[in-house]
PDB file of N, CA, C and O in Angstrom:
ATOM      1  N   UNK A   1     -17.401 -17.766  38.627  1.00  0.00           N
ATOM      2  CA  UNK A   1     -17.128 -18.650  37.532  1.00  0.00           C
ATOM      3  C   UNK A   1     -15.821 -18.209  36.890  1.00  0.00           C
ATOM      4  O   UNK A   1     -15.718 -16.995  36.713  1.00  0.00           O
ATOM      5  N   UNK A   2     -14.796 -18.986  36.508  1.00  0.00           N
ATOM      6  CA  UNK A   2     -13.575 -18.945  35.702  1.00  0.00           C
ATOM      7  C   UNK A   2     -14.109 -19.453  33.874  1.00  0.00           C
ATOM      8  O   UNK A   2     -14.744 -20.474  33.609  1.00  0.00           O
ATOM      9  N   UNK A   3     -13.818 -18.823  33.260  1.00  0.00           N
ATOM     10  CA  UNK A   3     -13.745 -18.804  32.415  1.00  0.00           C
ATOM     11  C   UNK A   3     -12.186 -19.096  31.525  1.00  0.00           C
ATOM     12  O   UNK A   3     -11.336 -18.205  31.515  1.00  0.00           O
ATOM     13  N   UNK A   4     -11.930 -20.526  30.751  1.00  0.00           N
ATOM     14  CA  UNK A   4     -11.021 -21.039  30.383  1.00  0.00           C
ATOM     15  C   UNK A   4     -10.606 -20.425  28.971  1.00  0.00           C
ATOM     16  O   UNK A   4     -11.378 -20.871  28.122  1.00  0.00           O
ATOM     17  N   UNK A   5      -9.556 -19.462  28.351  1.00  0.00           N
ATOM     18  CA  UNK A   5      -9.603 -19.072  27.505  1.00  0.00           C
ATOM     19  C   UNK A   5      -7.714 -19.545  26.950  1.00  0.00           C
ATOM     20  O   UNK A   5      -6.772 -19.840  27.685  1.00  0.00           O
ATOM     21  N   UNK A   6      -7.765 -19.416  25.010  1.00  0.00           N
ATOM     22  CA  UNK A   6      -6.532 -19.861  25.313  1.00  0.00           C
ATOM     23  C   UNK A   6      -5.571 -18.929  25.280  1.00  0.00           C
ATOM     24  O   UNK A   6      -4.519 -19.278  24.745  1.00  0.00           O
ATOM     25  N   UNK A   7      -5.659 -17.527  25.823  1.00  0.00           N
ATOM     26  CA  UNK A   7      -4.690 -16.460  26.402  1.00  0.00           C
ATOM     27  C   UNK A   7      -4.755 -16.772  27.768  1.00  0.00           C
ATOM     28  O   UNK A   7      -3.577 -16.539  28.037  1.00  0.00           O
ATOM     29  N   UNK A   8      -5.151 -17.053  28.614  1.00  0.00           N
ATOM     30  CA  UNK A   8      -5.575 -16.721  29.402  1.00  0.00           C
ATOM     31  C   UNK A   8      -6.967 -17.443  30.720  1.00  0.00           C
ATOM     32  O   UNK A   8      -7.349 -18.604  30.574  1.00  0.00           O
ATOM     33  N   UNK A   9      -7.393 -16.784  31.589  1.00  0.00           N
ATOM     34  CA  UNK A   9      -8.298 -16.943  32.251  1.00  0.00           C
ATOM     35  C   UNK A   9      -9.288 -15.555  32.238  1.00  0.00           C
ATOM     36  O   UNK A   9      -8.916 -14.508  31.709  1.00  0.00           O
ATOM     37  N   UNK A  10     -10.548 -15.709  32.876  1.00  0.00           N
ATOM     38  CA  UNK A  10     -11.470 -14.251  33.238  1.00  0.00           C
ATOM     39  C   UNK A  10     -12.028 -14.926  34.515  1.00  0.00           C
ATOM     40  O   UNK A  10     -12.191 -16.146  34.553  1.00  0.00           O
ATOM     41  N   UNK A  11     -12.263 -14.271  35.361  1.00  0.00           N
ATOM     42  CA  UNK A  11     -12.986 -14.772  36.601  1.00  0.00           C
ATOM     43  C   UNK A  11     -14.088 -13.498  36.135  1.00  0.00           C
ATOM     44  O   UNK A  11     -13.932 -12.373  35.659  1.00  0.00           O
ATOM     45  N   UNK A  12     -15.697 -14.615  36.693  1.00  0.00           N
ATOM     46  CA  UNK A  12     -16.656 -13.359  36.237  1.00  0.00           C
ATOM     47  C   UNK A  12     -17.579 -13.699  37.768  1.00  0.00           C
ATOM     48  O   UNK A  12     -17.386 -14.747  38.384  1.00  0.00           O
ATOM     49  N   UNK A  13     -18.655 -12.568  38.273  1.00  0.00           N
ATOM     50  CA  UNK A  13     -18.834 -12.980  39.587  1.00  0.00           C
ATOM     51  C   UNK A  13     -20.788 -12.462  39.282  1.00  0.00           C
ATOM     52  O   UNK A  13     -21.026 -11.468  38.595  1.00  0.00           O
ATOM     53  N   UNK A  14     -21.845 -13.226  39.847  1.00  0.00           N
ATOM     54  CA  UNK A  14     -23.067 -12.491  38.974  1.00  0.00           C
ATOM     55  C   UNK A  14     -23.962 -13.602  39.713  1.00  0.00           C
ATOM     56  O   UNK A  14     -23.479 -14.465  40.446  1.00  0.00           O
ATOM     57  N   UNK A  15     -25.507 -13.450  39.388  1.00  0.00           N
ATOM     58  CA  UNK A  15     -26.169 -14.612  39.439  1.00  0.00           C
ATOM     59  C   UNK A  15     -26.486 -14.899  37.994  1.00  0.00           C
ATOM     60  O   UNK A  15     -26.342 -14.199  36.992  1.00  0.00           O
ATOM     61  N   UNK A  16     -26.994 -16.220  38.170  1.00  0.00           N
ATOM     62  CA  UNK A  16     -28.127 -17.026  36.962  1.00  0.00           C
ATOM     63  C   UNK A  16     -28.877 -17.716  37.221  1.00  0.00           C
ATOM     64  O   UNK A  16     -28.805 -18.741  37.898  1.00  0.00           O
ATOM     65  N   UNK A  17     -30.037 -17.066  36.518  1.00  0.00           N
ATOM     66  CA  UNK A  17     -31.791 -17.492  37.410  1.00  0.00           C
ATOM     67  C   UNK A  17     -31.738 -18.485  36.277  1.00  0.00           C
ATOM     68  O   UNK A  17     -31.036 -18.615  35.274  1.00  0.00           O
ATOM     69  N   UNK A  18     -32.571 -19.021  36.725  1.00  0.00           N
ATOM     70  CA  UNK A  18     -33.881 -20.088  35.618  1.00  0.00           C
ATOM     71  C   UNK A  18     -33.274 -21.704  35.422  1.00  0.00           C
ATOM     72  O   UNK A  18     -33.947 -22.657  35.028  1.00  0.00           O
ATOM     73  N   UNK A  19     -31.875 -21.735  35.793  1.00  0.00           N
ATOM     74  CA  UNK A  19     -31.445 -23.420  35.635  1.00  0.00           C
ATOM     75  C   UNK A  19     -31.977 -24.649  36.061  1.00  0.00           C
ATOM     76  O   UNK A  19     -31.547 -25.785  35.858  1.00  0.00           O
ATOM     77  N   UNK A  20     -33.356 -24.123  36.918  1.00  0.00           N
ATOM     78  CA  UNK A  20     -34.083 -25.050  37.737  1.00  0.00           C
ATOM     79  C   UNK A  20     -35.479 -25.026  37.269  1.00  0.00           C
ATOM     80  O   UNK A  20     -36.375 -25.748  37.707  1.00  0.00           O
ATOM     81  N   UNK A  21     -35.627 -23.869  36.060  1.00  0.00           N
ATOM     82  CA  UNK A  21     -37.394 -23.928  35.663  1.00  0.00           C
ATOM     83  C   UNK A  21     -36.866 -24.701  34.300  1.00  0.00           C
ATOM     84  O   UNK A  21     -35.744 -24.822  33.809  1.00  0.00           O
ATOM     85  N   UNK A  22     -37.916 -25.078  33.986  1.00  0.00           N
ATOM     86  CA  UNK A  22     -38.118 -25.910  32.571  1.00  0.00           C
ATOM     87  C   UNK A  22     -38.331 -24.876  31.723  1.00  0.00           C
ATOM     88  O   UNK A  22     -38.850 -23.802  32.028  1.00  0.00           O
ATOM     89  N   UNK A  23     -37.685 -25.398  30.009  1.00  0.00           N
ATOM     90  CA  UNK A  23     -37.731 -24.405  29.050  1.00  0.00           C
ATOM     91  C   UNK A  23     -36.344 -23.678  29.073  1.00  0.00           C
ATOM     92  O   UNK A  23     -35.427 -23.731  29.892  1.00  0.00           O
ATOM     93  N   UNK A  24     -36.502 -22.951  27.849  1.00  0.00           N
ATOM     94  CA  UNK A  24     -35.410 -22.067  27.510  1.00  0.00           C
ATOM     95  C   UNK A  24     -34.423 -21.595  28.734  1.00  0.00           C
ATOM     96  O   UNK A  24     -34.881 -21.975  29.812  1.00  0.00           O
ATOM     97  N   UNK A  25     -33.423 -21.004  28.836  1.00  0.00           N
ATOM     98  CA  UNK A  25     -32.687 -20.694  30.122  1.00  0.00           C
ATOM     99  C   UNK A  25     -32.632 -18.811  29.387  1.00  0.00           C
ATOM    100  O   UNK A  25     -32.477 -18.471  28.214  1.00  0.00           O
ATOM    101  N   UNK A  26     -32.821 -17.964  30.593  1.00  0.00           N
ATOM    102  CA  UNK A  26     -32.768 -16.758  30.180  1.00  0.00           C
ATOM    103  C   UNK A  26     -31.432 -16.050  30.362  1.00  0.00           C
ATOM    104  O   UNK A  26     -30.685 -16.085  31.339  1.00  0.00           O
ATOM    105  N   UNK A  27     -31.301 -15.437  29.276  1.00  0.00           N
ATOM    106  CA  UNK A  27     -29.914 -14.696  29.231  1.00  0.00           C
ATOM    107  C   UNK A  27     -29.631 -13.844  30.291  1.00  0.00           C
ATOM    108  O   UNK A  27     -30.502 -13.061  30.669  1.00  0.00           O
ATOM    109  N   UNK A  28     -28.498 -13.881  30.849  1.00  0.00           N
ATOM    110  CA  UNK A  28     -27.923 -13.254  31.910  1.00  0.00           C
ATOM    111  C   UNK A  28     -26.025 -12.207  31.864  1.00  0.00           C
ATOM    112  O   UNK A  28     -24.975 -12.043  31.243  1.00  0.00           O
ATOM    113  N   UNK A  29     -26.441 -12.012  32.483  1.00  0.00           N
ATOM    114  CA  UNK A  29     -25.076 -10.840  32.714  1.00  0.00           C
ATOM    115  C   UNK A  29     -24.273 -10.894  33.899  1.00  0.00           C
ATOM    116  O   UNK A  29     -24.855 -10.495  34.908  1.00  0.00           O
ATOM    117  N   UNK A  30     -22.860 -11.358  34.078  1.00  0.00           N
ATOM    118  CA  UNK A  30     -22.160 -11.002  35.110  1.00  0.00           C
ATOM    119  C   UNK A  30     -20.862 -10.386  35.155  1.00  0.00           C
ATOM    120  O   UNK A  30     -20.244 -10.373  34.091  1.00  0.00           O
ATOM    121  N   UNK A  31     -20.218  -9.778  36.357  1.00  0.00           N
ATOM    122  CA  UNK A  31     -19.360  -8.393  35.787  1.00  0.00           C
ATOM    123  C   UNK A  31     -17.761  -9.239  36.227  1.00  0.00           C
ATOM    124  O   UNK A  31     -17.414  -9.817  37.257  1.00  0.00           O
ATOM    125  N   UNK A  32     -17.000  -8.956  34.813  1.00  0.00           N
ATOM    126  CA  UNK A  32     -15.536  -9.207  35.204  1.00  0.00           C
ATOM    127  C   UNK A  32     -15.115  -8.760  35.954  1.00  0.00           C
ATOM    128  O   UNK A  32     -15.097  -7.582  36.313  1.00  0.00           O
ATOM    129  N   UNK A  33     -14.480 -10.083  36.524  1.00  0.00           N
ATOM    130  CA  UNK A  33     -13.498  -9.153  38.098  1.00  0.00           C
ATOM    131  C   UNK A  33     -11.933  -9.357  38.216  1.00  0.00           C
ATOM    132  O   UNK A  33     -11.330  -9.148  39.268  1.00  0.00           O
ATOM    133  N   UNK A  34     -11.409  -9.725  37.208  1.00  0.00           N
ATOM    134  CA  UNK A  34     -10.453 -10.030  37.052  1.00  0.00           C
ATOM    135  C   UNK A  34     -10.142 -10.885  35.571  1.00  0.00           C
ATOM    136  O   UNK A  34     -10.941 -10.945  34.636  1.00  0.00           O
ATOM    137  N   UNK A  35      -8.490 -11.659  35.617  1.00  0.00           N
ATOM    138  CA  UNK A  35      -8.140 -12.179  34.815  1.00  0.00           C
ATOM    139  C   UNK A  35      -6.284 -12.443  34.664  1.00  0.00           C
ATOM    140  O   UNK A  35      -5.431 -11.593  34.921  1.00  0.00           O
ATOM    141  N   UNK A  36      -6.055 -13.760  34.214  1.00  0.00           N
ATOM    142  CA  UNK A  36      -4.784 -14.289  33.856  1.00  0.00           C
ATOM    143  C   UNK A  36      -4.346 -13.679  32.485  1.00  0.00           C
ATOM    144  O   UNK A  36      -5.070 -13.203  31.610  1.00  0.00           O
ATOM    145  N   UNK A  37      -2.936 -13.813  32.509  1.00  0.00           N
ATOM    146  CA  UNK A  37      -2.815 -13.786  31.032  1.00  0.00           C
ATOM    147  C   UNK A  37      -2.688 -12.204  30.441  1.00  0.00           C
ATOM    148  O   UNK A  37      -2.308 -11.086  30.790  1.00  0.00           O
ATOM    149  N   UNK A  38      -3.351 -13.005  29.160  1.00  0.00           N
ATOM    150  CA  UNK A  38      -3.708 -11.669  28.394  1.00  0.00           C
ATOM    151  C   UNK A  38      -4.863 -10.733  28.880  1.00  0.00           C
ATOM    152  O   UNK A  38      -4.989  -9.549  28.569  1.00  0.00           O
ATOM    153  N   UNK A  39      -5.614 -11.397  29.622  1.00  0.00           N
ATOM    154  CA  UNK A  39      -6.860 -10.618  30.610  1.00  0.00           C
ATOM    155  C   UNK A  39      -6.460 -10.070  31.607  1.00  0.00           C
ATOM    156  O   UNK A  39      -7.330  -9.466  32.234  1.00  0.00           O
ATOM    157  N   UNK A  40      -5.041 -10.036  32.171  1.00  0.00           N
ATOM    158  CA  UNK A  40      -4.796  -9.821  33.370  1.00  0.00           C
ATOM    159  C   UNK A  40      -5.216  -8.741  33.591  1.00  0.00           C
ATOM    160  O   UNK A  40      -5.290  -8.177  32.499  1.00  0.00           O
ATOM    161  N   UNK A  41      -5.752  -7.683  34.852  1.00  0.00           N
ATOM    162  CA  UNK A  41      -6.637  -6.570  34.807  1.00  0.00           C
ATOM    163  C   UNK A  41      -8.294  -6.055  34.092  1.00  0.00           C
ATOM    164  O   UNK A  41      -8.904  -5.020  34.358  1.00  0.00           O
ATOM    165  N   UNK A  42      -8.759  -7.295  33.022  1.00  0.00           N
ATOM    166  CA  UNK A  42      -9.758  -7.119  32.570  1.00  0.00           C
ATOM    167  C   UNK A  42     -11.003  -6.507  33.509  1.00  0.00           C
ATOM    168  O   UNK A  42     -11.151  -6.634  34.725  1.00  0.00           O
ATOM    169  N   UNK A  43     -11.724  -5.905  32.686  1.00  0.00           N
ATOM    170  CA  UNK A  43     -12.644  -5.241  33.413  1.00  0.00           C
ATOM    171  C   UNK A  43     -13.582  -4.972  32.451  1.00  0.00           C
ATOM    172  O   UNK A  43     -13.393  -4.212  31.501  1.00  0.00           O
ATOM    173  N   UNK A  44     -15.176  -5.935  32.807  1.00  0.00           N
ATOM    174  CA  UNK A  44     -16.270  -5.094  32.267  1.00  0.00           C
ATOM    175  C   UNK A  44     -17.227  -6.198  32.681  1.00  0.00           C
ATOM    176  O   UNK A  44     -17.503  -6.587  33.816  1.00  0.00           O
ATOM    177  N   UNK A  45     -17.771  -6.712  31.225  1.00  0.00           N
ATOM    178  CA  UNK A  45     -19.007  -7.760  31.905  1.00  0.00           C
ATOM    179  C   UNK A  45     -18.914  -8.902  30.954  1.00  0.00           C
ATOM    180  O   UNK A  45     -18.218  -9.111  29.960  1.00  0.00           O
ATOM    181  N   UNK A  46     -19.821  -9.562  31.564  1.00  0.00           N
ATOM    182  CA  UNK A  46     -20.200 -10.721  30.135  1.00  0.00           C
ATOM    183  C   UNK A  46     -21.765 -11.189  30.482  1.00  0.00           C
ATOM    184  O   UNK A  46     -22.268 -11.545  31.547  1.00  0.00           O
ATOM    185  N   UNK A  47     -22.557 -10.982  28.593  1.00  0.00           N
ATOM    186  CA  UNK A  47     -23.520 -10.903  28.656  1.00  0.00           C
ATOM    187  C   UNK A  47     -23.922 -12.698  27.790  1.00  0.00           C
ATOM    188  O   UNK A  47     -23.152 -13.118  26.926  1.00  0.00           O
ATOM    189  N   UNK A  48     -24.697 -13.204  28.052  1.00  0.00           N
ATOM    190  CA  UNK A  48     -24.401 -14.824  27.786  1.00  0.00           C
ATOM    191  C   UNK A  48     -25.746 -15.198  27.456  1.00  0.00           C
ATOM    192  O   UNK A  48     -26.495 -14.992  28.411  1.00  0.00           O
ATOM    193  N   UNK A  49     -26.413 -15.747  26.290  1.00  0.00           N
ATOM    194  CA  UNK A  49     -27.712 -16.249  25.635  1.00  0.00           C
ATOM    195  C   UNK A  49     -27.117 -17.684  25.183  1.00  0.00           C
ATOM    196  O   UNK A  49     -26.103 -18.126  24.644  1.00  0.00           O
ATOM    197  N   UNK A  50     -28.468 -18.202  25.771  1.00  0.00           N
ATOM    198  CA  UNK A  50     -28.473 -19.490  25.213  1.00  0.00           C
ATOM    199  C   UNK A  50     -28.965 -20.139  24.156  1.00  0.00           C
ATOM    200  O   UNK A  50     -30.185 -20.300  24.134  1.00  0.00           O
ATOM    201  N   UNK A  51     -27.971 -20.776  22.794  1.00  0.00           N
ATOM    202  CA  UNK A  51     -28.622 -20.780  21.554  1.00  0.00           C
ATOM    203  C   UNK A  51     -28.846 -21.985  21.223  1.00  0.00           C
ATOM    204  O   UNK A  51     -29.354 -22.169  20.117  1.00  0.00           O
ATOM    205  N   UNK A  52     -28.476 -23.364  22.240  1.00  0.00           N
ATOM    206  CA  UNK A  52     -29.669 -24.671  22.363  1.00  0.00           C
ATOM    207  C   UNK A  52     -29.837 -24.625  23.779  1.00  0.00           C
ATOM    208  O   UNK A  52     -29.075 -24.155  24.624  1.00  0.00           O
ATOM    209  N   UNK A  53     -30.812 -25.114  23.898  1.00  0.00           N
ATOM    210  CA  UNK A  53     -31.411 -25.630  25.612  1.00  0.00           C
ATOM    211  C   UNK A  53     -30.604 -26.178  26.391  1.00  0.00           C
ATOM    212  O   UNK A  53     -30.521 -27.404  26.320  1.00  0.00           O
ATOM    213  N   UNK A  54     -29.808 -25.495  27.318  1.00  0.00           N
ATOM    214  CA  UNK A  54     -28.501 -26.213  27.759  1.00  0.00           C
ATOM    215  C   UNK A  54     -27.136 -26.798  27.124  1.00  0.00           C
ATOM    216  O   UNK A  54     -26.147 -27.253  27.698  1.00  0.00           O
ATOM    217  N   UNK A  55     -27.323 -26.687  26.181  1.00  0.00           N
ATOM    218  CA  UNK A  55     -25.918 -27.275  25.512  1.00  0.00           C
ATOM    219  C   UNK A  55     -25.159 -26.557  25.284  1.00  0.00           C
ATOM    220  O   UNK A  55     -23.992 -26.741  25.629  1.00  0.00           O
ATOM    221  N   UNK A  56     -25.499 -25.642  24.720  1.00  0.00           N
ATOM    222  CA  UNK A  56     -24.445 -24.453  24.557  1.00  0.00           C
ATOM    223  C   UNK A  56     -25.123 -22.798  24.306  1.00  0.00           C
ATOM    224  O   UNK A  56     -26.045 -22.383  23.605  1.00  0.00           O
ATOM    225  N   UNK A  57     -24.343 -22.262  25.073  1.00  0.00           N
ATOM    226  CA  UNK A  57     -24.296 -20.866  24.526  1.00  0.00           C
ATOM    227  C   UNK A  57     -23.301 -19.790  24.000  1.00  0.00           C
ATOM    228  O   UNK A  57     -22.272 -20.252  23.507  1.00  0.00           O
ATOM    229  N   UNK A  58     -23.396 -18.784  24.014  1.00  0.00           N
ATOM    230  CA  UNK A  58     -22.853 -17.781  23.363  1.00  0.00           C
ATOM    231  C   UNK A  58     -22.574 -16.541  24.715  1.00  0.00           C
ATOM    232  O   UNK A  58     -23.352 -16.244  25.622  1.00  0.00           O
ATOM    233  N   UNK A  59     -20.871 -15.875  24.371  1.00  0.00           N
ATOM    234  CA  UNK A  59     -20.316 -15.191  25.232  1.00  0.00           C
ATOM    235  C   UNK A  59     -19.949 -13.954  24.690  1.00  0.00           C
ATOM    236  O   UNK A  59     -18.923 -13.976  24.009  1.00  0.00           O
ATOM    237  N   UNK A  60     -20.563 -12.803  24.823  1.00  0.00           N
ATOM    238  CA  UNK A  60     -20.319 -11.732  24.557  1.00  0.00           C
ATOM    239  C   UNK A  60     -19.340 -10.750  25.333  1.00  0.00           C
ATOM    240  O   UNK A  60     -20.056  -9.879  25.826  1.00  0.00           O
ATOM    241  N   UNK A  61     -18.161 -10.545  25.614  1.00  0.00           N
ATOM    242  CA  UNK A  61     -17.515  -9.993  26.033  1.00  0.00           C
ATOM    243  C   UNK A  61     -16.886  -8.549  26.049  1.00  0.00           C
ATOM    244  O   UNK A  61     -16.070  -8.308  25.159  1.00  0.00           O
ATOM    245  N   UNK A  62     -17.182  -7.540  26.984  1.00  0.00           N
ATOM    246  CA  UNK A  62     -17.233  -6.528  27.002  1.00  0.00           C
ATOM    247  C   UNK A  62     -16.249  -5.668  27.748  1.00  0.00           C
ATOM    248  O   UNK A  62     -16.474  -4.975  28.740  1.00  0.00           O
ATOM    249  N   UNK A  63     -14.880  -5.869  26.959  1.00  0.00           N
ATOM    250  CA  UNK A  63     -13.621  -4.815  27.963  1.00  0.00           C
ATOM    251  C   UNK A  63     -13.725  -3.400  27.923  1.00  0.00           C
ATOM    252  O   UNK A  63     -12.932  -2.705  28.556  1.00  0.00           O
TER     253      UNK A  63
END
């Protein structure tokens, strides 16, 4: 997954379970592997909860 930022890009590489069960979607983690920009060389993870049912969530970012 690329991640659109406005410095920049993050490419992050991981799975995510549950988009196919009904109900809440469970928070997941996948590890930076790169990046444009101001990310260029980034390195760590991103940990991601969902705070409506598919519509949107929240990106915790960890250099």
């Amino acid at each position: 997954m690329t991640y659109t930022l406005p410095d920049g890009q993050l490419t992050v590489q991981g799975m995510y379970f549950g988009i196919l069960n009904p109900g809440p979607r469970p928070p997941f983690d996948n590890a930076i592997t790169g990046g444009t920009g101001k990310y260029d060389r980034a390195r760590g993870s991103v940990h991601a909860e969902t705070v409506e049912a598919g519509r949107r969530f929240t990106i915790d970012l960890y250099l």
